[in-house]
C-alpha positions in Angstrom: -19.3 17.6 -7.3 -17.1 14.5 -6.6 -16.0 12.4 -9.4 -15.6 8.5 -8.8 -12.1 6.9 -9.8 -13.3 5.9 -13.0 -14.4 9.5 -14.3 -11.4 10.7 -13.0 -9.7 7.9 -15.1 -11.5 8.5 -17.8 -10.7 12.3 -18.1 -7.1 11.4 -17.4 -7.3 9.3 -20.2 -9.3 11.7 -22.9 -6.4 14.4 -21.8 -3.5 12.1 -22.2 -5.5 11.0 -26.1 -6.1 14.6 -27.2 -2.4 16.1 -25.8 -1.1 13.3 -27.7 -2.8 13.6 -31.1 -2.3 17.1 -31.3 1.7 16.4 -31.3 1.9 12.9 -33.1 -0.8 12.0 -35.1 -1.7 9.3 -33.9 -2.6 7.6 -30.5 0.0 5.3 -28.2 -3.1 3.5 -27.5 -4.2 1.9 -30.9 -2.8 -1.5 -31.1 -0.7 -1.5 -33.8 -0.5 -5.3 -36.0 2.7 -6.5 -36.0 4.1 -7.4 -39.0 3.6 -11.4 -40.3 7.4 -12.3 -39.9 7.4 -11.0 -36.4 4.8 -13.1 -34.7 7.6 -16.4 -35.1 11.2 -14.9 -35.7 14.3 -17.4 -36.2 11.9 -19.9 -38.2 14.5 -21.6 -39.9 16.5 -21.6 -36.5 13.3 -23.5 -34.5 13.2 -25.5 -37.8 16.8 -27.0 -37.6 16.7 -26.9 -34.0 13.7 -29.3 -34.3 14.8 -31.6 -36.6 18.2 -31.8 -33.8 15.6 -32.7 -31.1 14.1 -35.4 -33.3 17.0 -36.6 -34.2 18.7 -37.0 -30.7 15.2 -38.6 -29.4 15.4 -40.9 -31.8 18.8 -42.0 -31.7 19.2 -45.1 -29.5 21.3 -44.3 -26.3 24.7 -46.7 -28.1 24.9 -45.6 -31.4 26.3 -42.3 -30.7 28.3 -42.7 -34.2 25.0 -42.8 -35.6 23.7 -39.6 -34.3 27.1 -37.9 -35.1 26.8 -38.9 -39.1 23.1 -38.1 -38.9 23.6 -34.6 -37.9 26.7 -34.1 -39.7 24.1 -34.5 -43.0 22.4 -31.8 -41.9 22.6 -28.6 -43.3 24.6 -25.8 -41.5 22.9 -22.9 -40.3 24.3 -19.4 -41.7 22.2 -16.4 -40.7 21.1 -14.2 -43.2 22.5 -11.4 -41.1 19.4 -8.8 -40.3 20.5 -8.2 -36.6 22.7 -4.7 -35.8 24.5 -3.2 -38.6 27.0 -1.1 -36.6 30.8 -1.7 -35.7 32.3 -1.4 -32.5 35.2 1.4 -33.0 38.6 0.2 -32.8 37.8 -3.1 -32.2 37.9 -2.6 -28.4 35.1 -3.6 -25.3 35.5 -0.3 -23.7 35.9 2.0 -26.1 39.3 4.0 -27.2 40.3 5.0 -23.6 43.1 2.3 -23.3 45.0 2.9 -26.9 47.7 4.4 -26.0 48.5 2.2 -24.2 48.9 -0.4 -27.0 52.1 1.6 -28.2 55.3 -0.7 -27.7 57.3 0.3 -24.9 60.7 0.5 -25.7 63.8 -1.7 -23.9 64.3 -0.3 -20.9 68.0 -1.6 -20.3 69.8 -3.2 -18.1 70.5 -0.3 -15.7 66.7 0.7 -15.4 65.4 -2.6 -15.0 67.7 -3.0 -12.2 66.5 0.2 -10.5 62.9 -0.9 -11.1 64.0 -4.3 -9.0 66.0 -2.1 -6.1 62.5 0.2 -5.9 60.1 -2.6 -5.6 62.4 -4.2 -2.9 61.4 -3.4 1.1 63.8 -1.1 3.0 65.5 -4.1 4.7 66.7 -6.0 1.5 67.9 -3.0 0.5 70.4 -2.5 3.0 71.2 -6.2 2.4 71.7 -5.1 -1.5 73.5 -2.4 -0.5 76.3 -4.1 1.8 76.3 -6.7 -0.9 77.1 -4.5 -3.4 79.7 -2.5 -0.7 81.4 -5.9 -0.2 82.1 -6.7 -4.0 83.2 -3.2 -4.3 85.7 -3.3 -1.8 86.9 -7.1 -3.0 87.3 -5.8 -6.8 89.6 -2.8 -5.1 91.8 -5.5 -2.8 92.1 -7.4 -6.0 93.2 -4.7 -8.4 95.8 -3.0 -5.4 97.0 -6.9 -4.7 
């Protein structure tokens, strides 16, 4: 016996209804009605929004001062605040992986900050440190024998 695509479909489909409605109760394929406020969300948004449009459209193009006192009498727009109710933890984009390194890092002092200047210097301006620092040597020990 060979079954056309759409009894095979259809048995698909009556598998897929009873599997379901033996675990849930109910069937993905009834078309739920959403609920009234959720066919136009943000009314009050599109309202003021609106009104901003008219406003500007009927505004001629030189009285800009005009438009600015016209929508300055308009009401400001606070949302009531129904979005996501969470927090993000410690008040960071990526998470807690980079606190520590929000500790303060103490002074290092003058002889390791110069050490961190020698070590980020190439090998060449380090021998030219290094005579530099032989030549002052030797000049401070002719001045102290003189």
């Amino acid at each position: 016996m060979t079954l056309t695509i759409e009894q095979h479909n259809e048995q698909v489909e009556l598998a897929r209804r009873v599997k379901f409605e033996k675990g849930k109760g109910h069937s993905p394929f009834e078309h739920l009605e959403p609920k009234p406020g959720s066919l136009h969300p943000f009314k009050r948004a599109a309202k003021l929004y609106t009104t901003i449009m008219e406003l500007r459209a009927s505004a001629p193009p030189n009285k800009m001062l005009e438009l600015q006192e016209a929508l300055a009498a308009l009401p400001l727009y606070v949302s009531r605040g129904h979005g996501w109710k969470g927090r993000i933890k410690n008040q960071t984009i990526l998470g807690c992986w980079n606190q520590d390194r929000s500790k303060p890092y103490p002074h290092p002092g003058r002889s390791e900050a110069a050490r961190r200047v020698y070590q980020r210097l190439t090998p060449y301006q380090r021998k030219l440190a290094r005579e530099i620092a032989a030549e002052e040597l030797n000049r401070d020990e002719l001045e102290r024998g003189l």
